[in-house]
BATORDREN-942977 format. One record per residue: residue number from 1; x, y, z of N, C-alpha, C in turn. Coordinates in Angstrom, 2 decimals. Layout:
BEGIN
NUM/X/Y/Z/X/Y/Z/X/Y/Z .
...
% end
This chain:
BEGIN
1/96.77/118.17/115.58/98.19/117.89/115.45/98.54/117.75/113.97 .
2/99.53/118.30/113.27/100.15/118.21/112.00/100.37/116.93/112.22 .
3/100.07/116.60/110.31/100.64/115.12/109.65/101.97/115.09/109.87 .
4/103.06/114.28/110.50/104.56/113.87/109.88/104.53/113.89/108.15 .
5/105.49/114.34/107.82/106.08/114.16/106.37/105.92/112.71/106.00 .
6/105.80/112.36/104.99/105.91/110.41/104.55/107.53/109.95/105.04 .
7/107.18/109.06/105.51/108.58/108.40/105.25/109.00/107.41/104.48 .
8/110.29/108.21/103.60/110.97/107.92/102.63/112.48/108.12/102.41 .
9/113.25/106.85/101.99/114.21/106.55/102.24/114.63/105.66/100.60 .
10/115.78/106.38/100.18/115.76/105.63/99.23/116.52/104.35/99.66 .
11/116.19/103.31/98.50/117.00/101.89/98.94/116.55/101.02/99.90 .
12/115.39/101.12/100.25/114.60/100.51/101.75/113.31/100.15/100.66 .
13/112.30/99.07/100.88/111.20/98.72/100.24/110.49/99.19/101.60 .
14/109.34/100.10/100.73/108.16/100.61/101.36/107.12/100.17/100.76 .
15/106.11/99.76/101.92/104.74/99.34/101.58/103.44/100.61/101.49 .
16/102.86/100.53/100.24/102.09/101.77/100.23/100.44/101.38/99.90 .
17/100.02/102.04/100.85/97.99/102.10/100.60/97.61/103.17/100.03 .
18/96.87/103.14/98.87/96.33/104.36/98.14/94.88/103.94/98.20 .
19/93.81/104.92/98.97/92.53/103.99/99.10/91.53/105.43/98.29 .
20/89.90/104.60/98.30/88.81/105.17/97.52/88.66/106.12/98.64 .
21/88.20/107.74/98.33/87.45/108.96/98.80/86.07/107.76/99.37 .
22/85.83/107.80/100.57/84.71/107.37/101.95/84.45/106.13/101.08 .
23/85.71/104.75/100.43/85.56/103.82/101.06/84.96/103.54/99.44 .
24/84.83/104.92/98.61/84.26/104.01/97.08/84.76/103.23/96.57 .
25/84.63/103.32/95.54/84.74/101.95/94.09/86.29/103.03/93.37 .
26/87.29/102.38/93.22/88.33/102.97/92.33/88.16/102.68/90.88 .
27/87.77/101.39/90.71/87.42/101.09/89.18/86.00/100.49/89.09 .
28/85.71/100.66/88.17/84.70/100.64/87.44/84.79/99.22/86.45 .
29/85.36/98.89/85.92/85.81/98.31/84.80/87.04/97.52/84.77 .
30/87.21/96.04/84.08/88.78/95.75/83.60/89.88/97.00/82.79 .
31/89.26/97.20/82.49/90.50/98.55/81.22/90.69/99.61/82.44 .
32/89.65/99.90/83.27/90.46/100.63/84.46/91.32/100.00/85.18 .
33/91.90/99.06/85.46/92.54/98.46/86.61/93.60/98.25/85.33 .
34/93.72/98.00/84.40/94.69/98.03/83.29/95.54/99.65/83.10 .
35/94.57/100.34/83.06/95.12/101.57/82.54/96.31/101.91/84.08 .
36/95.36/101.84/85.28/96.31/101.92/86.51/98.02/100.85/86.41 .
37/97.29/99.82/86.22/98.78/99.02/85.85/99.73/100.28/84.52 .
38/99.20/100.20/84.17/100.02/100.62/82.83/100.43/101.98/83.24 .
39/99.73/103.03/83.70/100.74/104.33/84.56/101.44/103.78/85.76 .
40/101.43/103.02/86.98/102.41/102.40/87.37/103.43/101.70/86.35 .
41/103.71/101.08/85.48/104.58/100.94/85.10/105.32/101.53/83.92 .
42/104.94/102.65/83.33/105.43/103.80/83.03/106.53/104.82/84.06 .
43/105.54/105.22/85.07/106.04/106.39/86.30/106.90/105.30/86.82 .
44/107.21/104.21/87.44/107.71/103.71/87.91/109.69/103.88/87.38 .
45/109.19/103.24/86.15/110.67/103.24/84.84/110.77/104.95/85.10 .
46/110.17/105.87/84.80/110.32/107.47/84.96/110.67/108.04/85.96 .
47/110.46/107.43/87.29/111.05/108.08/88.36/112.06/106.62/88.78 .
48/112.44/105.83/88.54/113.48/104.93/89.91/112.91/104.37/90.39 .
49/111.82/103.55/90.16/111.32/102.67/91.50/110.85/101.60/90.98 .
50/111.79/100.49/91.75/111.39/99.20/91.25/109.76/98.61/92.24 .
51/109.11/98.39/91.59/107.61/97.73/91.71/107.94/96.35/92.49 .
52/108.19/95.65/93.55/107.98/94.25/93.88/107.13/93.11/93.88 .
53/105.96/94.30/94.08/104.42/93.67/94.31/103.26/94.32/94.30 .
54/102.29/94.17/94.03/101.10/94.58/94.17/99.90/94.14/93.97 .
55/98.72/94.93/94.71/97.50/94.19/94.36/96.16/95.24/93.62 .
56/94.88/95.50/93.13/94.43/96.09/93.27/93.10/95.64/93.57 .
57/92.41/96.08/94.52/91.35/95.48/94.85/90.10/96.27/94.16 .
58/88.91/96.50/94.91/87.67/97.63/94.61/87.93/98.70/95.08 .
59/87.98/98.36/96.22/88.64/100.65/96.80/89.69/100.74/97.03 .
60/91.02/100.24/97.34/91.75/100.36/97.43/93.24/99.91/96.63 .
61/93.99/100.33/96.59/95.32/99.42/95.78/96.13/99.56/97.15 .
62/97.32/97.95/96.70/98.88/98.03/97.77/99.72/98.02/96.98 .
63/101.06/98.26/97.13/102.51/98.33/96.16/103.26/97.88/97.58 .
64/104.20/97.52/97.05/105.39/96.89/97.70/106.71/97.41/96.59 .
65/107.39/98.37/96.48/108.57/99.03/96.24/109.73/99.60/96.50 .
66/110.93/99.92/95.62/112.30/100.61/96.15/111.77/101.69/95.35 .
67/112.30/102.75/96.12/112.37/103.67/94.91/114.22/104.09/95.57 .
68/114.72/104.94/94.28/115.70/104.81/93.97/116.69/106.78/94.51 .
69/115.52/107.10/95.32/116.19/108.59/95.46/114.84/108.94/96.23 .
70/115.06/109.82/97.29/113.82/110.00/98.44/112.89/110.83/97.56 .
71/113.37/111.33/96.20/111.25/112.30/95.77/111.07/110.99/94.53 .
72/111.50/109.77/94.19/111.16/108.84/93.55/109.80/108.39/94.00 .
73/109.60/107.75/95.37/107.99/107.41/94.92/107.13/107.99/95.19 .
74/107.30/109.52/96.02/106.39/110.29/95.36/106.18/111.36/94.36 .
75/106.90/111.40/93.51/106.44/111.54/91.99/105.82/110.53/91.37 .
76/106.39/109.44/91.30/105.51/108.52/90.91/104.27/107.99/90.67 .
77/103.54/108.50/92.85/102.45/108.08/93.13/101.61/109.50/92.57 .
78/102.68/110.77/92.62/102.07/112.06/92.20/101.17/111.94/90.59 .
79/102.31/111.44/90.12/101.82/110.86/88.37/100.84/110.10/87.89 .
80/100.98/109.17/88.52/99.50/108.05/88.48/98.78/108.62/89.04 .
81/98.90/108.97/90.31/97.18/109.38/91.07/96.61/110.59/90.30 .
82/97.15/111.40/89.54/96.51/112.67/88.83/96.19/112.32/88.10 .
83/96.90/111.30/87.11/96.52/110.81/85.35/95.54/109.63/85.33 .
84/95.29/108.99/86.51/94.41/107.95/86.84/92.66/108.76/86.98 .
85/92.88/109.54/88.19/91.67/110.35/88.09/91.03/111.16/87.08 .
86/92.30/111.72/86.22/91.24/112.37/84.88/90.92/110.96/83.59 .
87/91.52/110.20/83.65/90.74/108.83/82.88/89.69/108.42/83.66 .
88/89.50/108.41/84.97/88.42/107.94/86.03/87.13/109.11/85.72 .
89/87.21/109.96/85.64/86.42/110.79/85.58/85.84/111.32/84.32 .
90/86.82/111.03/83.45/86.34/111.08/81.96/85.59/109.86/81.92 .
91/85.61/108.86/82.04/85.38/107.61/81.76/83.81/107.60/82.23 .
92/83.95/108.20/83.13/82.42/107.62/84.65/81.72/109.44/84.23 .
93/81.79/110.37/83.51/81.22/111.61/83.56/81.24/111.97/84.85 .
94/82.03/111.95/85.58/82.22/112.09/86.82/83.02/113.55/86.89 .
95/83.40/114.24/88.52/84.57/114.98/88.74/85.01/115.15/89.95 .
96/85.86/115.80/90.49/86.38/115.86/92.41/87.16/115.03/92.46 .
97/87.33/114.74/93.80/88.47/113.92/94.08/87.89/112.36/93.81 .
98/88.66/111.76/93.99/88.51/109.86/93.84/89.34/109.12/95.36 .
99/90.67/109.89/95.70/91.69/109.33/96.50/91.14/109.77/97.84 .
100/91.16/108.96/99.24/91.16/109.32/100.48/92.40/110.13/100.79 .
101/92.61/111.43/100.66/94.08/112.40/100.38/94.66/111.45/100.37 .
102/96.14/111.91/100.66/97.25/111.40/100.10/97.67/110.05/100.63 .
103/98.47/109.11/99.60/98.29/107.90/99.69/99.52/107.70/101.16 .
104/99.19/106.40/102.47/99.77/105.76/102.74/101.05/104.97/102.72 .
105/101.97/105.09/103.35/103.20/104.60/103.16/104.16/104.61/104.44 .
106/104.73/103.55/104.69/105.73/103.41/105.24/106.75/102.32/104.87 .
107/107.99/102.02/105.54/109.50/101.33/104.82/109.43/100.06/105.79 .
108/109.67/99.06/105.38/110.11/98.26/106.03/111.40/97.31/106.38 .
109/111.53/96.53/106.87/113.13/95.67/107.20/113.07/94.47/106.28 .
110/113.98/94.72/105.67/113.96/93.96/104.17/113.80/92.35/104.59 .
111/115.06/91.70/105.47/115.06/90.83/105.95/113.96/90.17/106.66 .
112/113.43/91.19/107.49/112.49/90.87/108.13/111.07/90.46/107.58 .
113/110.59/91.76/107.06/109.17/91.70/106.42/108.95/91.32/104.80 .
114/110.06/91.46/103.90/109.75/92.04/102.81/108.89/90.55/101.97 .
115/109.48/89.82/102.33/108.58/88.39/101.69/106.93/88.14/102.17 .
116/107.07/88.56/103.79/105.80/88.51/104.42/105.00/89.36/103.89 .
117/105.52/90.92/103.72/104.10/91.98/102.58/103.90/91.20/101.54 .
118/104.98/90.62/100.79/104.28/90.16/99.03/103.35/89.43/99.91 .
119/103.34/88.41/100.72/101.94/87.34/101.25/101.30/87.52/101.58 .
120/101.38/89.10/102.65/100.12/89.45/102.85/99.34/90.23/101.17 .
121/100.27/90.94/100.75/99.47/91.65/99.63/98.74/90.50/98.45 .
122/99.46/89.43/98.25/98.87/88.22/97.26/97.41/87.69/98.27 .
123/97.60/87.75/99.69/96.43/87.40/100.23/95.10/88.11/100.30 .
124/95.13/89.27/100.10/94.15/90.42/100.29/92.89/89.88/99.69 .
125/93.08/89.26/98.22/91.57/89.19/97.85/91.11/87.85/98.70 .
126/92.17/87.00/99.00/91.46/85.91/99.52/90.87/86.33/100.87 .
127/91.32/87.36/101.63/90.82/88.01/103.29/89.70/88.36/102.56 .
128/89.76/89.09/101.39/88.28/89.86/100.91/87.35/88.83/100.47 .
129/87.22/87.35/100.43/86.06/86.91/99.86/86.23/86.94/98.30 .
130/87.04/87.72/97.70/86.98/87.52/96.46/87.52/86.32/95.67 .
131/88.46/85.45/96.02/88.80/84.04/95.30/88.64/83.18/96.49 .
132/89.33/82.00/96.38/89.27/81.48/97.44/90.77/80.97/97.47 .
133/91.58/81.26/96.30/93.34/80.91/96.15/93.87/82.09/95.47 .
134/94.74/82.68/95.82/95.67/83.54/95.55/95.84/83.80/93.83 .
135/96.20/82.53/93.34/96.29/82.59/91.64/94.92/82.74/90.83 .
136/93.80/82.48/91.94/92.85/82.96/90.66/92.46/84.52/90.94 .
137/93.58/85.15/91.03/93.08/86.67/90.93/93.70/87.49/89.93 .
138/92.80/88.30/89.02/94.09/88.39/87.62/94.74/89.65/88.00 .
139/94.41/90.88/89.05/94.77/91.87/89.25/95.98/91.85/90.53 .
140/97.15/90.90/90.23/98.03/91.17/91.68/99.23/90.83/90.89 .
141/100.31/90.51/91.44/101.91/90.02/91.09/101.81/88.81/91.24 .
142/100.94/87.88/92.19/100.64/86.60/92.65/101.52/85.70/91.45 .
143/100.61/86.10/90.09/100.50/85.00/89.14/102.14/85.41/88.32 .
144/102.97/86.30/88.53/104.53/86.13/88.29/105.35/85.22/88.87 .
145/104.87/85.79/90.30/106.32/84.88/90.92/105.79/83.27/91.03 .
146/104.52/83.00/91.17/104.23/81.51/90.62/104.07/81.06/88.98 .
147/104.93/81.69/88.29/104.91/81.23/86.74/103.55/81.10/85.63 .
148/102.66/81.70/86.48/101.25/81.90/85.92/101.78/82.59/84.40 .
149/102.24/83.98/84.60/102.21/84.61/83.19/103.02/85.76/83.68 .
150/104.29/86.26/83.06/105.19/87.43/82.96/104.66/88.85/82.90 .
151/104.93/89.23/83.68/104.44/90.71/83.86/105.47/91.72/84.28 .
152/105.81/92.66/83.30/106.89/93.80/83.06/106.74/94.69/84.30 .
153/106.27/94.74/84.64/105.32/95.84/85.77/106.35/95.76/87.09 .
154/106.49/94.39/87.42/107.25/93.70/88.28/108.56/93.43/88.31 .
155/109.57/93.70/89.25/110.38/93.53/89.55/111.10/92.79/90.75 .
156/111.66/91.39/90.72/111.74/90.56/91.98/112.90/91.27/92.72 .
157/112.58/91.69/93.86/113.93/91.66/94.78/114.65/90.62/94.84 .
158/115.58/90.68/95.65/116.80/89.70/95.67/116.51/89.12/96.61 .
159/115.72/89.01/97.43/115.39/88.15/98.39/114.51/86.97/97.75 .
160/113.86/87.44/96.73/113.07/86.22/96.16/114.16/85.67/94.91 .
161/114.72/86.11/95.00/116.10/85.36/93.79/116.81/84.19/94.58 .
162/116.86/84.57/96.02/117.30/83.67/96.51/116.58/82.50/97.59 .
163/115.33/81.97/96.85/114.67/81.24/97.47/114.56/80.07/96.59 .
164/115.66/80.21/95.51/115.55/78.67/94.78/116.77/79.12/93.53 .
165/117.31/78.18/93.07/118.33/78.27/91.56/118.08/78.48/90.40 .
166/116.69/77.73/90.58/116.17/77.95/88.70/114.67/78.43/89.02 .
167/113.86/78.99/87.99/112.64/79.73/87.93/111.76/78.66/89.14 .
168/111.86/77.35/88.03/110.88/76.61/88.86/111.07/76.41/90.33 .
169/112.04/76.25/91.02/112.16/76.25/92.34/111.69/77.82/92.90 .
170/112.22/78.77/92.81/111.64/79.90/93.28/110.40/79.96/93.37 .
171/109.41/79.41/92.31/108.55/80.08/92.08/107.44/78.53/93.42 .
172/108.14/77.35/92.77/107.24/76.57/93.92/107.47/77.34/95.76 .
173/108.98/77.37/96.10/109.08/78.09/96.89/108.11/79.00/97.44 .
174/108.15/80.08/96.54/106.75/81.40/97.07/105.69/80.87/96.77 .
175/105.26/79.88/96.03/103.93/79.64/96.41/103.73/78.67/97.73 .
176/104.39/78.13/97.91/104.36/77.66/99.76/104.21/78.47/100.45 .
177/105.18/79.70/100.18/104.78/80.73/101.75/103.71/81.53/101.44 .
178/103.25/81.32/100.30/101.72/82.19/100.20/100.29/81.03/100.51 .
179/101.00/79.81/100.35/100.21/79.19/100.91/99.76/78.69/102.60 .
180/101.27/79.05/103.27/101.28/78.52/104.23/100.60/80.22/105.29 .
181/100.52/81.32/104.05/100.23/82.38/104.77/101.25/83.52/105.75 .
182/100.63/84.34/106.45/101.27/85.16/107.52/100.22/85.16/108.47 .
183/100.69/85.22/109.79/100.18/85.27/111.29/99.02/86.12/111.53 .
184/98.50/86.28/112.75/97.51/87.95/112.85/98.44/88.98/113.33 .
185/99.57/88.64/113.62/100.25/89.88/114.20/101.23/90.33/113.31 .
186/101.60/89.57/112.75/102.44/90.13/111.22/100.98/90.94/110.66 .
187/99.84/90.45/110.35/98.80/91.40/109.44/98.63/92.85/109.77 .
188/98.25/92.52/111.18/98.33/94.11/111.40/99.08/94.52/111.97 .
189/100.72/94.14/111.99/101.66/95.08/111.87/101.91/95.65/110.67 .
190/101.60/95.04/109.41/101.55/95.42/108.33/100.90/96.40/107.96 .
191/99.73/96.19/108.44/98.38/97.22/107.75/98.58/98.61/108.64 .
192/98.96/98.35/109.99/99.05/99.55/110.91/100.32/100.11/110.78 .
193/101.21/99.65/110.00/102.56/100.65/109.89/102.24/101.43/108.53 .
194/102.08/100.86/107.78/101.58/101.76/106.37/100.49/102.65/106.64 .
195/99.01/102.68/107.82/98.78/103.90/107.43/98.67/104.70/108.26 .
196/99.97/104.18/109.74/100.72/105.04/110.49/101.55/106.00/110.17 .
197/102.55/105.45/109.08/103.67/105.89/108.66/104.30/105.60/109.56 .
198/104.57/104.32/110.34/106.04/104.43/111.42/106.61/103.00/110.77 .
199/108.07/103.50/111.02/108.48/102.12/110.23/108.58/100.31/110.60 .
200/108.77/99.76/109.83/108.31/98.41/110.67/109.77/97.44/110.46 .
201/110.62/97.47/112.00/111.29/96.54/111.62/111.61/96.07/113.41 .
202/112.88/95.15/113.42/113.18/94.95/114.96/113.56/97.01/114.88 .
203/113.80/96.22/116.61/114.47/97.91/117.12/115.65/98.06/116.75 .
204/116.55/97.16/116.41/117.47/97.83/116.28/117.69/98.26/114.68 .
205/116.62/98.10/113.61/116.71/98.21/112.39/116.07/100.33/112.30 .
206/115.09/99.69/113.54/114.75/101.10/113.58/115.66/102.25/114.16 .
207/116.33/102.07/114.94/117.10/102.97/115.60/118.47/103.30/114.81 .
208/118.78/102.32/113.65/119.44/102.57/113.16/118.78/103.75/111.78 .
209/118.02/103.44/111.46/116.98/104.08/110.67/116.92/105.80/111.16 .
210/116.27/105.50/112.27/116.08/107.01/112.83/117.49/108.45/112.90 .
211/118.97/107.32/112.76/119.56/107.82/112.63/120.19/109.09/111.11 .
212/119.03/108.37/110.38/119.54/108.67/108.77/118.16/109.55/108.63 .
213/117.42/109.91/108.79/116.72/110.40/108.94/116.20/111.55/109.64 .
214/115.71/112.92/109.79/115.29/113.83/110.82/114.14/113.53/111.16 .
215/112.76/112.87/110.65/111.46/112.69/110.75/111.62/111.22/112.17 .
216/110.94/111.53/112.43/110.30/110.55/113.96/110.25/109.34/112.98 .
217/110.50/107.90/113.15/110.47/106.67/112.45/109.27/106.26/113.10 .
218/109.27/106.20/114.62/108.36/105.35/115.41/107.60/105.97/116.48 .
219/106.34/105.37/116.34/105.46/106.17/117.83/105.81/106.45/119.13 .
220/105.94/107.12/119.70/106.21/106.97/121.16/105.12/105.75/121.89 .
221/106.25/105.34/122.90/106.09/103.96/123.60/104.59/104.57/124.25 .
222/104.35/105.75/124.92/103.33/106.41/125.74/102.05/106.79/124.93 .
223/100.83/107.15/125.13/99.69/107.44/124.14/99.14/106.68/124.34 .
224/97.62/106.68/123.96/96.57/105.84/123.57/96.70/105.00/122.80 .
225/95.83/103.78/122.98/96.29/102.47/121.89/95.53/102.76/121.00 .
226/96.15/102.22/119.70/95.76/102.31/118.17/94.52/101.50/118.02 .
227/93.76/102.10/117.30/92.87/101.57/117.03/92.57/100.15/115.79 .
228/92.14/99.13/115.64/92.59/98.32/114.86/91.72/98.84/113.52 .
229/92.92/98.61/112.04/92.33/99.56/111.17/91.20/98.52/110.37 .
230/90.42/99.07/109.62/89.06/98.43/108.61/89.72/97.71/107.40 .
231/91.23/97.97/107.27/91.43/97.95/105.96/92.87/96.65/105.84 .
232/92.63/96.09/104.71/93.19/94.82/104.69/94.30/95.10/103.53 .
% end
């Protein structure tokens, strides 16, 4: 069966998985996970797309973004993922691919999800064993919206503008709901709509959705059940 097209919508925040070719290592090094920040926030300003969130782990990276016109984030992801791999490969005497093809993505309901991805995505290293609190990880957005240290890269939606009046309230704010977490069924509705591609909101966000759109938004109700995915 043919892939569906990505779905992309400008003005909607989509959550995106870009993972390692069978599950490798994406970086090697701090200055690699730097250099990736730093072409995300280049391509980002170059194509329209505001950055909300992100994390990068060992094989995989997440983003949480608008982009600003439907070929905005993928040029974007087109830009980094090409200019990332020839520094990856120069770097490591390496060559071939690096990316599990093309990266993951689907849109979600702003209202609904969009605070819950930043928590799940600030949570990832803690699911992974790698910290044991959210702020001691230096590679995510975590340490912005809790006043850790300013990072250009990032851009707050307006939903997190309005979770307090002044910096400091916002920022205690989101660190409560990253402390207090997300559910198991928010997780992998999360993880299984991004590398479904079907979109994640109530029904009626979707049906309104499907209207603006020609591409299928959502699975049919009928089929085999999904399998639960490896990836966090």
């Amino acid at each position: 069966m043919a892939r569906l097209p990505r779905l992309t919508v400008p003005g909607y925040p989509h959550h995106v998985i870009q993972r390692g070719n069978n599950r490798q290592a994406i970086f090697a090094s701090a200055g690699d996970r730097q250099m990736l920040l730093d072409l995300l926030q280049e391509n980002a300003r170059k194509f329209d797309v505001a950055l909300h969130a992100y994390v990068l782990m060992t094989n995989h990276f997440h983003l949480l973004a608008t982009p600003q016109s439907a070929n905005s984030l993928p040029q974007m992801m087109q830009a980094v993922g090409r200019r990332y791999v020839r520094h990856f490969n120069d770097s490591q005497g390496r060559s071939g691919t690096l990316w599990e093809g093309r990266y993951r993505s689907t849109l979600i309901q702003t209202e609904r999800y969009l605070l819950a991805c930043m928590v799940y995505i600030d949570l990832n290293p803690v699911r992974a064993g790698l910290v044991g609190d959210a702020k001691d990880y230096p590679w995510s957005s975590h340490g912005h919206y809790v006043g850790l240290r300013s990072d250009k890269l990032v851009t707050p939606h307006a939903l997190y503008w309005e979770l307090g009046n002044t910096p400091f309230a916002r920022e205690g704010a989101y660190a409560e709901l990253v402390r207090a977490g997300i559910n198991a069924d928010q997780q992998v509705a999360l993880t299984q709509s991004a590398l479904r591609g079907w979109a994640l909101g109530e029904p009626d966000f979707v049906a309104d959705l499907q209207k603006r759109t020609g591409r299928r938004v959502s699975k049919a109700s009928a089929g085999r059940p999904v399998c639960q995915p490896d990836i966090e």
